[in-house]
VEXTISE-905430 format. One record per residue (C-alpha): residue number from 1; y, z, x. Coordinates in nm, 2 decimals. Layout:
N
<pt n="NUM" Y="Y" Z="Z" X="X"/>
...
! end
This chain:
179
<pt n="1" Y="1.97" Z="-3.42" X="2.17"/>
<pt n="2" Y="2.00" Z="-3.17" X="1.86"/>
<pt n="3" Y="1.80" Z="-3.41" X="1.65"/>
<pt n="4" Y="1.52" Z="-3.31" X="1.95"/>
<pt n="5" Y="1.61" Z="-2.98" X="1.88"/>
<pt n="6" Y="1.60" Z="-2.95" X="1.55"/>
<pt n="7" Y="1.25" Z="-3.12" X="1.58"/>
<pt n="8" Y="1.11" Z="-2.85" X="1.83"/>
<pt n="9" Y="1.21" Z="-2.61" X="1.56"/>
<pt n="10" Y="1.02" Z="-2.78" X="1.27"/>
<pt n="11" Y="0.70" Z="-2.74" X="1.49"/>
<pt n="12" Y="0.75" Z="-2.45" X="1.61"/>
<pt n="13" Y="0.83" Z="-2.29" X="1.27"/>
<pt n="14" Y="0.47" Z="-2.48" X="1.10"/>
<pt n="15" Y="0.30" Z="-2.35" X="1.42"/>
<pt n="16" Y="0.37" Z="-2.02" X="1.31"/>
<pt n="17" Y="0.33" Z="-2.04" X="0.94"/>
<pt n="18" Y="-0.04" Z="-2.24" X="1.06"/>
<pt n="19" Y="-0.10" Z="-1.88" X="1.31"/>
<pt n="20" Y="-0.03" Z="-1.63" X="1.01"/>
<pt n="21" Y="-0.23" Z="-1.81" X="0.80"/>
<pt n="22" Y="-0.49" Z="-1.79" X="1.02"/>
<pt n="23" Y="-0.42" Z="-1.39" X="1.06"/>
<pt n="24" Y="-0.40" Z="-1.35" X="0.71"/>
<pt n="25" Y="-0.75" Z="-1.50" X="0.62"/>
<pt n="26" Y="-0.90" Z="-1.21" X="0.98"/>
<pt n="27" Y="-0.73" Z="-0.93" X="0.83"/>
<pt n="28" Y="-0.90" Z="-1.01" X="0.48"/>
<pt n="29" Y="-1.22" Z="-1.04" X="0.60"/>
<pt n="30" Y="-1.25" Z="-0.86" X="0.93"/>
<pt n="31" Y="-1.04" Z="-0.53" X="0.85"/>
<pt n="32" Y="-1.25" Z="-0.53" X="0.46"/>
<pt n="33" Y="-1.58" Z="-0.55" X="0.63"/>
<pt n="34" Y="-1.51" Z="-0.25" X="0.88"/>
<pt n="35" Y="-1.36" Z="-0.08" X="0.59"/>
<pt n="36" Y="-1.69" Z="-0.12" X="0.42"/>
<pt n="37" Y="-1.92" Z="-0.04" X="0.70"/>
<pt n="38" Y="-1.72" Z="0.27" X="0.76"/>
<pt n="39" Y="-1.78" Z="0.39" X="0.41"/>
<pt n="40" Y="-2.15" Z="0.29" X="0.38"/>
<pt n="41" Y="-2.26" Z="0.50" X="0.77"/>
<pt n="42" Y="-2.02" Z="0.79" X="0.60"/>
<pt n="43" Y="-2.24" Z="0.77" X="0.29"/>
<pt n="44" Y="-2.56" Z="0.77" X="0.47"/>
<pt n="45" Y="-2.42" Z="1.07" X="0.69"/>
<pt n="46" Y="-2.36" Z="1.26" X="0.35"/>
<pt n="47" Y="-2.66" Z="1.13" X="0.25"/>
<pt n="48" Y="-2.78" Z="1.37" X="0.50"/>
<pt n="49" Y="-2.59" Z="1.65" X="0.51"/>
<pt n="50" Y="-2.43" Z="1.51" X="0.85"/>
<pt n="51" Y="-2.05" Z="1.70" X="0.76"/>
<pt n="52" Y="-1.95" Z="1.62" X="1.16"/>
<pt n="53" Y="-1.98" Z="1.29" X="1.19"/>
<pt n="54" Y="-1.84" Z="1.22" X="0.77"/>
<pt n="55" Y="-1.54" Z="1.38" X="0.93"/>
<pt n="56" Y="-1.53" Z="1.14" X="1.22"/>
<pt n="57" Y="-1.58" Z="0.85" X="1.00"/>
<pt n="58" Y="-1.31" Z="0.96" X="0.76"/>
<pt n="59" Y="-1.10" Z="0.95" X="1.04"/>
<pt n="60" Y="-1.20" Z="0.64" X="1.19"/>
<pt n="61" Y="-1.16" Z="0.54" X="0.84"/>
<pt n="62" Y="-0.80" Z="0.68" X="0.83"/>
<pt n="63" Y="-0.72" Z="0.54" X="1.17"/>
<pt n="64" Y="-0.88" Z="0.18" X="1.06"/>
<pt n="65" Y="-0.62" Z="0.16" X="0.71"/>
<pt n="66" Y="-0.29" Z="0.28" X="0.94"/>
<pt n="67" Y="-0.40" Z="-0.01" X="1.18"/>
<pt n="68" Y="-0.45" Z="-0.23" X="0.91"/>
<pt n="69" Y="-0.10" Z="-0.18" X="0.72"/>
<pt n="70" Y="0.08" Z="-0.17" X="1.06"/>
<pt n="71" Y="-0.09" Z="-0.51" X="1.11"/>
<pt n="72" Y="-0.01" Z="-0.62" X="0.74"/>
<pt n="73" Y="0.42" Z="-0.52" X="0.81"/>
<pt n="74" Y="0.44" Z="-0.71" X="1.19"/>
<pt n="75" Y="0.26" Z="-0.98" X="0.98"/>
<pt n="76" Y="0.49" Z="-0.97" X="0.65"/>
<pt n="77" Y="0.78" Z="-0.93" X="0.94"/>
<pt n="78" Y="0.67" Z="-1.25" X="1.17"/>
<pt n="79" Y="0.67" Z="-1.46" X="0.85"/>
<pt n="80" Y="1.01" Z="-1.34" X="0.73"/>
<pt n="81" Y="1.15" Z="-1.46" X="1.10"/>
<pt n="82" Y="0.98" Z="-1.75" X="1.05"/>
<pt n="83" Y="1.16" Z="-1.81" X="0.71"/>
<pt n="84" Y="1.44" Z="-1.79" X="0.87"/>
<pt n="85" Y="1.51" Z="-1.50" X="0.62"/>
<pt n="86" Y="1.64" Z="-1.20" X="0.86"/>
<pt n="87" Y="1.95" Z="-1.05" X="0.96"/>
<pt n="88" Y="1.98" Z="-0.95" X="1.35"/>
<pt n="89" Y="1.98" Z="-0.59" X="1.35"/>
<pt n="90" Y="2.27" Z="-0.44" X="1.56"/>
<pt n="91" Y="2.27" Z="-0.09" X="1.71"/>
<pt n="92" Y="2.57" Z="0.14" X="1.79"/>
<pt n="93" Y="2.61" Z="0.42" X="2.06"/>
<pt n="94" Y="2.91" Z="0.63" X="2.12"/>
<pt n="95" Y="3.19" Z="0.41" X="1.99"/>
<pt n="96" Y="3.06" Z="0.10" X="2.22"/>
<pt n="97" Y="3.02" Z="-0.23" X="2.07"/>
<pt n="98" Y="2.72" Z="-0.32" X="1.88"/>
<pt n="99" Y="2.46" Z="-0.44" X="2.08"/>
<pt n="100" Y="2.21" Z="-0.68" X="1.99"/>
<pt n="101" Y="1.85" Z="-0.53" X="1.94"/>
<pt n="102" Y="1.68" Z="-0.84" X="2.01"/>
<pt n="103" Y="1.38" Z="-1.01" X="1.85"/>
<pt n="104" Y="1.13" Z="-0.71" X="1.97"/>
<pt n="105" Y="1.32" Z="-0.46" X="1.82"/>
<pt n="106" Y="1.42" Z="-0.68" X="1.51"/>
<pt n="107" Y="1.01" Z="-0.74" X="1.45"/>
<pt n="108" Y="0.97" Z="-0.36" X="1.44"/>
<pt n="109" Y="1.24" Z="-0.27" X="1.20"/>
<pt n="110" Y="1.09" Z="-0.54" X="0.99"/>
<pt n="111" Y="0.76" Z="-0.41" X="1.02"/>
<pt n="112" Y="0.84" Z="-0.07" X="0.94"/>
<pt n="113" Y="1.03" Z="-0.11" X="0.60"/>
<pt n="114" Y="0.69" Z="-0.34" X="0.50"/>
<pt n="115" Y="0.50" Z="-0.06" X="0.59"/>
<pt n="116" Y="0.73" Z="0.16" X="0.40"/>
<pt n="117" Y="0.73" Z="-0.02" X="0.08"/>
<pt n="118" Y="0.59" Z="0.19" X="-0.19"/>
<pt n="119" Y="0.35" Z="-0.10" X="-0.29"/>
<pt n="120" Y="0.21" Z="-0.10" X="0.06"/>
<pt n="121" Y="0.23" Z="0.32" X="0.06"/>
<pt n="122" Y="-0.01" Z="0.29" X="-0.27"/>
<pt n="123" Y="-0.25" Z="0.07" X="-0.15"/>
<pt n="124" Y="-0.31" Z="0.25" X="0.13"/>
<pt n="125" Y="-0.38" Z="0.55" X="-0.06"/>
<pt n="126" Y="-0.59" Z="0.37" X="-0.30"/>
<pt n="127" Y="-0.83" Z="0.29" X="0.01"/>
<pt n="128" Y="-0.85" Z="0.62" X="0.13"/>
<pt n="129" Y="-0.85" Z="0.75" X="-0.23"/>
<pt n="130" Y="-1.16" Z="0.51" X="-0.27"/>
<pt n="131" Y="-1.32" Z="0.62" X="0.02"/>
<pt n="132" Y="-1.29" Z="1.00" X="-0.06"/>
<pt n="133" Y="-1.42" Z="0.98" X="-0.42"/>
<pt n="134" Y="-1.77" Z="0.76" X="-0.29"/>
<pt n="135" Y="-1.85" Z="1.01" X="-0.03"/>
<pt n="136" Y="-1.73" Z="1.33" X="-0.34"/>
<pt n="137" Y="-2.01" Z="1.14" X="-0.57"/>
<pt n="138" Y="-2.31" Z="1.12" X="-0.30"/>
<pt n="139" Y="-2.34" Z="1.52" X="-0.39"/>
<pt n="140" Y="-2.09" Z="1.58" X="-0.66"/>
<pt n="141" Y="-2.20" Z="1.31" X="-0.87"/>
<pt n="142" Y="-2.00" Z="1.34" X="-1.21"/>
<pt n="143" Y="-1.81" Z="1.62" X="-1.08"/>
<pt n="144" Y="-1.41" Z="1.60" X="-1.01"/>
<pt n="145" Y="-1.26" Z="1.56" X="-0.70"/>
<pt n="146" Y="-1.11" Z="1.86" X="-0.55"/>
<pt n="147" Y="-0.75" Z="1.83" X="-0.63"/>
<pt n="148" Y="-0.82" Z="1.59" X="-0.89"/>
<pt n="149" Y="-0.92" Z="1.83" X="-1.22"/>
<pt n="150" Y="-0.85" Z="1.62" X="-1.52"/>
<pt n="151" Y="-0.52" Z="1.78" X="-1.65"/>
<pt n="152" Y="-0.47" Z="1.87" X="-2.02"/>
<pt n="153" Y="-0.28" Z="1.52" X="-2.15"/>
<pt n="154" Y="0.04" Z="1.57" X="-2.37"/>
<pt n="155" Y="0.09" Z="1.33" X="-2.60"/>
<pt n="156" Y="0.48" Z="1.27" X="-2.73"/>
<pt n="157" Y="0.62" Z="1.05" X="-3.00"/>
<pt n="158" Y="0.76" Z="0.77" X="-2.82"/>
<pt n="159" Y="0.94" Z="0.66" X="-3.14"/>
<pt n="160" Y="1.19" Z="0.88" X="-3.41"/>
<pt n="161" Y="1.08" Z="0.92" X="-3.75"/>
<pt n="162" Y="1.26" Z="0.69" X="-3.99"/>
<pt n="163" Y="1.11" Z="0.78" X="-4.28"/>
<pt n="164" Y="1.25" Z="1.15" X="-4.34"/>
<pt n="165" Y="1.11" Z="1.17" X="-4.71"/>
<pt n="166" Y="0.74" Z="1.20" X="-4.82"/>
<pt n="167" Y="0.62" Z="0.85" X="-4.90"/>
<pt n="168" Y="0.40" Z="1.03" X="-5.22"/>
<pt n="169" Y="0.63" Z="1.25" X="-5.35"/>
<pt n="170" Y="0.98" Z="1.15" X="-5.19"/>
<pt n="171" Y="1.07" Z="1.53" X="-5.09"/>
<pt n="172" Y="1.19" Z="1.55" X="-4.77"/>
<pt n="173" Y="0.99" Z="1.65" X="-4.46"/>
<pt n="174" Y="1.18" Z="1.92" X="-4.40"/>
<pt n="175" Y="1.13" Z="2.12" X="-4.70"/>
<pt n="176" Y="0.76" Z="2.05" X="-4.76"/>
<pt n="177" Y="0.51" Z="2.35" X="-4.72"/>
<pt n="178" Y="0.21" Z="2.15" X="-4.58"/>
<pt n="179" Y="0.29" Z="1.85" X="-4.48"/>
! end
């Protein structure tokens, strides 16, 4: 009888590794080619000098990449249960005993720290970062971003001298006029 169970398991854990799989592969190509047609009808709106519906678009847009990366962390979280590689989250209230979330709630914690991961945070803000600077260029073309001005770069030594004597005349650094 656990031999059966142990079975049911087995397919039950491929089934799922065959459906995210599967929901991998749509969110590639489904979410990317919204992503995309979102970003060429707000080009053609600026384009135009449309400035109500870019706005709606950039908010579709924004709306479209928090969908997308709350898709991506119940994703990354199913596949983690489906590892086997979770702890049961436990909650406490008022000095009672810890209760057992459950799957449901064990899912969304999951989720939410792989949508809180700073890789995840900076890919999300690439996308939008992307989409900002193509619809910037329609009419700014060459032109900085707002918020964006190239900064003045500082350059450091990363290393300390060795040599503290000139290599012509062997003074030291320190008391030469002109170095």
């Amino acid at each position: 009888m656990a031999a059966a169970g142990v079975r049911e398991l087995g397919g039950v854990h491929d089934k799922a590794q065959r459906l995210m799989a599967d929901r991998k592969d749509f969110l590639k190509s489904g979410v990317s080619e919204a992503r995309n047609a979102l970003l060429e009808a707000a080009l053609e709106c600026e384009r135009v000098g449309d400035q109500t519906r870019v706005e709606q678009l950039r908010n579709a847009f924004k709306e479209l990449a928090d969908s997308e990366f709350a898709v991506r962390g119940h994703i990354k979280a199913l596949s983690e249960v489906a590892k086997g590689n979770y702890t049961p989250p436990v909650q406490s209230a008022d000095g009672r005993p810890p209760q057992p979330v459950g799957y449901a709630g064990l899912l969304e914690v999951m989720a939410r720290e792989a949508q809180d991961e700073p890789r995840a945070q900076k890919l999300k803000k690439d996308f939008l970062g992307k989409f900002e600077r193509e619809v910037w260029e329609v009419n700014h073309a060459g032109q900085a971003l707002p918020g964006e001005e190239e900064e003045d770069i500082v350059m450091e030594p990363t290393q300390i001298f060795t040599n503290r004597k000139c290599p012509y005349t062997g003074t030291p650094l320190a008391e030469l006029s002109e170095p």
